[in-house]
N, C-alpha and C positions, 0 to 999 in steps of 0.2 A: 428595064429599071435604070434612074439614070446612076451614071458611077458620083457618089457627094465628092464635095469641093475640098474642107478642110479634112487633114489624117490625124495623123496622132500628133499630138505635140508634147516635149521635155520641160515644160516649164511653166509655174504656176505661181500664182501670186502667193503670200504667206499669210494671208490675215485673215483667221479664225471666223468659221460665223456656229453659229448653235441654232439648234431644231427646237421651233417654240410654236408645237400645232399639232395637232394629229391630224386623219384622213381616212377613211374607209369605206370601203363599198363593196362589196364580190362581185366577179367577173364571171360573164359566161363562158365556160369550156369552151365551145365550140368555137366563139368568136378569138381565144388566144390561138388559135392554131394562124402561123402565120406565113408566108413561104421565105425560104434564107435570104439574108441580107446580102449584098457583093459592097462588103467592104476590103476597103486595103489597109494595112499596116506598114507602121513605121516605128520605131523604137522599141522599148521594153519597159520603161518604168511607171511611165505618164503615157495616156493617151484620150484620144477623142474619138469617138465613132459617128457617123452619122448614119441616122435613119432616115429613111425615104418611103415609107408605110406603115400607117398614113399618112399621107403629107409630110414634109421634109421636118425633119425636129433631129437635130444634133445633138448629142450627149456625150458631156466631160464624163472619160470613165479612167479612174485612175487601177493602177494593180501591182501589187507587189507581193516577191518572195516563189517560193515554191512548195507542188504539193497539191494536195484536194483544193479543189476552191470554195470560195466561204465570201458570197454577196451581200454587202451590208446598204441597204439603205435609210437614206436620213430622214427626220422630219423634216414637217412645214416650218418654211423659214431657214430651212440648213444647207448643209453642202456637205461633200465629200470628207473637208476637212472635219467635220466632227467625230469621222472613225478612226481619224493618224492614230491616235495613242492605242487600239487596239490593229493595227495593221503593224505599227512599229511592235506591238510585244507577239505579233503572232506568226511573222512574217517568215521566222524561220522555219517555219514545219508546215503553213500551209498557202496558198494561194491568196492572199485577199485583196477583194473587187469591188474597189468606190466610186461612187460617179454621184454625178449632179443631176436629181431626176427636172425632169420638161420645166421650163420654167424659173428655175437657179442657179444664180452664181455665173458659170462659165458654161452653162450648156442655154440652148436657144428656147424664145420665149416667143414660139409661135403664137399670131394676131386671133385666131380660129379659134373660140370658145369651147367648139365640138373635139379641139386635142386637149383638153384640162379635164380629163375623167377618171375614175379609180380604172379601168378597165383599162386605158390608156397608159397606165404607171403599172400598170401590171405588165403587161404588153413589153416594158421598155427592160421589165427585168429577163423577159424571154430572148430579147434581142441581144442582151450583153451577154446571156450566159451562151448566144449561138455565137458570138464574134469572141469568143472566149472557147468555142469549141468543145463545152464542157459538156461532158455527160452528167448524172444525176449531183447537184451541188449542195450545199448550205447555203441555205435563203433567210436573212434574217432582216432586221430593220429597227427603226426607234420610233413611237409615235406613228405618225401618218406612216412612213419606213413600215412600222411592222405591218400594219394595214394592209399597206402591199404586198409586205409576204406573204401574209397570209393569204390575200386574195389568187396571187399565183398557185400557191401551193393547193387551194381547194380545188382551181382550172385546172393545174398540169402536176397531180403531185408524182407522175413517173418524173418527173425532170426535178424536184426535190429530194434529198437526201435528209437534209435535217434540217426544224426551223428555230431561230433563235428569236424570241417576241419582246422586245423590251418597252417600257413605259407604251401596252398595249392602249389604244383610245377610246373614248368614251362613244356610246352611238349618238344619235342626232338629239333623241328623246329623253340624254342623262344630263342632268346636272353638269356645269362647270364649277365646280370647288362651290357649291351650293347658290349660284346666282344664279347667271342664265343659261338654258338648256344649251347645248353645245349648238344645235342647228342656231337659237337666235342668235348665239356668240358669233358665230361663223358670218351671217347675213349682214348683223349689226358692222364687223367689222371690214366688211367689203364695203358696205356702203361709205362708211367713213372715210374709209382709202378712197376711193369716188370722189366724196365733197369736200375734204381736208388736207389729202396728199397724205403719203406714206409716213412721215416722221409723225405729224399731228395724231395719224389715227393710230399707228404703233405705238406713242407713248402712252394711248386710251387702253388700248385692247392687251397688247404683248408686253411691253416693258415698264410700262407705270407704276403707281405705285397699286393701283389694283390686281396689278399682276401678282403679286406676294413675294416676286421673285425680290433675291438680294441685290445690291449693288454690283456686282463681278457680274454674276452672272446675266442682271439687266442690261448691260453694257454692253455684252458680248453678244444678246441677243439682239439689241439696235443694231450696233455694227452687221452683222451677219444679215438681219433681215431689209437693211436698207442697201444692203449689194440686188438686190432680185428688183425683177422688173413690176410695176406694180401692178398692171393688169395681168401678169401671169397668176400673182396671189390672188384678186377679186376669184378670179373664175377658181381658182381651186377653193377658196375659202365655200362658194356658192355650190361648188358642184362635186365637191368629194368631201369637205369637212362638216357641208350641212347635210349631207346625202347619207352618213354612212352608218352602218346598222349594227348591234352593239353585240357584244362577245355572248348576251344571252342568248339575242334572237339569232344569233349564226350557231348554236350549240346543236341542235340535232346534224347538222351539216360534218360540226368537228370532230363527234363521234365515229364518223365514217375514215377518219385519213388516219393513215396506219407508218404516220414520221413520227420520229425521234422527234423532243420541242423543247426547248428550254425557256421559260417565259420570267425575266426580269423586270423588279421593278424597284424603284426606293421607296424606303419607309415614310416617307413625309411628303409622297405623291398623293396627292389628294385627288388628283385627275384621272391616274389611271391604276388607283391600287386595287378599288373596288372591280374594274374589266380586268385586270390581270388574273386574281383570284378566278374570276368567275372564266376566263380562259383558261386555266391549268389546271381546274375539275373540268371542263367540257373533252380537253384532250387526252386523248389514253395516253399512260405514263409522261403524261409532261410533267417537268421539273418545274417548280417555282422557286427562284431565291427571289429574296426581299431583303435589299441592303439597307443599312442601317443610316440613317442621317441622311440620305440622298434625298433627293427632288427627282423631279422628273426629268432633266437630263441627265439619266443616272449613269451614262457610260464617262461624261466628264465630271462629274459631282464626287465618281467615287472613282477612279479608272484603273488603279489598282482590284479592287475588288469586284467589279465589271470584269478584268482581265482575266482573273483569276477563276471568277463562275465559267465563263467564256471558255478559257482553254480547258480545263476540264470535262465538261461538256463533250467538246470537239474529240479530246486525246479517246475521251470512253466511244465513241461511236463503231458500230463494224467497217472495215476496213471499205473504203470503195469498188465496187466491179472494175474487172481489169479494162 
């Protein structure tokens, strides 16, 4: 296997971007089983990893603090940055581990259609918790993010510890806030980005005014999702946002995993209030909060009250294997 080029690096740009997508698909067990990565290290606060199977794809993986670790991933359209303010209030008592999945921000936006799958972003959470050397973790996510944990955790739930589900997504065949089914949202908006360029078809699909979204928050979500490459969005938009099956038809499956789950969502999510609920009756003893006034980026909408569900949560779990 060959040794990757770039290590860890200490420094990052500072400008915010926001998760404005979901993503899901379940992965086959067998296919996550992977053999160890030979990566090297360098630093401690920031780093970068790279993978080399399959095919080379580099990921920004940031971490901080000490303690259990507790892997957050973002939505479509996000980065790393949109978990600081729950890394900064949690940092003291446990481990937390952000990165930028395939495709965003500061990690690589291979050309190969065949690396932008739900089983591929699951895949990339097994790799950072082996380059983290972690035994059973906290796997959680936002959106597309939770998506993923979830899908790892149905693959490898000995390698989960507890899942955290927030603003869960809708499957292909739901509603988008009552327009279009999320698979045509997903098609429609990849082709646009095809015929129009990123800005034109972001301001259609993500940050317009059909978005619903407010002014801050539209803002934040342009800037953020005009840092990503845009053929990396096409193919995730086509091939995990239109692809992926919804918290009903994955319910006989979620009966079976026997983790701790905490499944958040805001009250004025229109997109994933109805999958959350129907996620947190599928799961044995999962916890449901439903913050109050939030939207669907409800870890910065509300990030006190995100925090607060959050550590909680964490503080009640049993203690991890030595």
């Amino acid at each position: 296997m060959k040794t990757s080029r770039p290590l860890w690096r200490t420094r990052s740009r500072t400008r915010r971007t926001v998760a404005a997508g979901t993503g899901f698909a379940p992965a086959r067990r067998a296919s996550l089983m992977h053999p160890p990565l030979q990566v090297r290290k360098h630093g401690t606060a920031l780093g970068k990893m790279s993978v080399t199977d399959p095919g080379e794809v580099e990921l920004h993986v940031e971490a901080a603090g000490t303690g259990p670790p507790v892997v957050l991933a973002h939505g479509f359209g996000g980065s790393a940055r949109n978990f600081r303010p729950q890394a900064r209030a949690l940092r003291s008592r446990y481990r937390i581990v952000l990165y930028d999945a395939r495709g965003h921000a500061r990690s690589a936006a291979p050309g190969d259609p065949a690396l932008y799958t739900a089983e591929q972003l699951a895949l990339d959470v097994g790799r950072i918790l082996d380059r983290e050397h972690a035994g059973p973790a906290v796997v959680g996510g936002l959106s597309m993010g939770a998506g993923t944990a979830l899908a790892f955790a149905l693959a490898r739930p000995e390698r989960v510890r507890a899942l955290v589900l927030a603003a869960f997504p809708p499957g292909a065949k739901e509603g988008r806030e009552g327009k279009l089914r999320q698979a045509e949202w997903a098609f429609a908006f990849a082709d646009a980005i095809e015929a129009k360029g990123l800005e034109v078809a972001g301001a259609e699909f993500a940050w317009g005014p059909r978005s619903g979204l407010d002014a801050h928050t539209a803002r934040l979500v342009r800037q953020g999702m005009l840092e990503h490459s845009p053929h990396a969005l096409v193919n995730l938009l086509r091939q995990v946002l239109a692809q992926q099956r919804s918290a009903a038809e994955l319910a006989p499956h979620l009966r079976e995993l026997r983790i701790p789950a905490l499944v958040i969502v805001g009250a004025q999510d229109q997109l994933s209030r109805g999958p959350s609920e129907v996620l947190a009756r599928s799961l044995r003893g999962a916890r449901l909060v439903v913050i109050p006034g939030a939207g669907h980026i409800v870890n910065l909408a509300a990030p006190r009250e995100f925090n607060a569900a959050l550590g909680e949560f964490l503080d009640r779990l049993p203690p991890p294997p030595p």
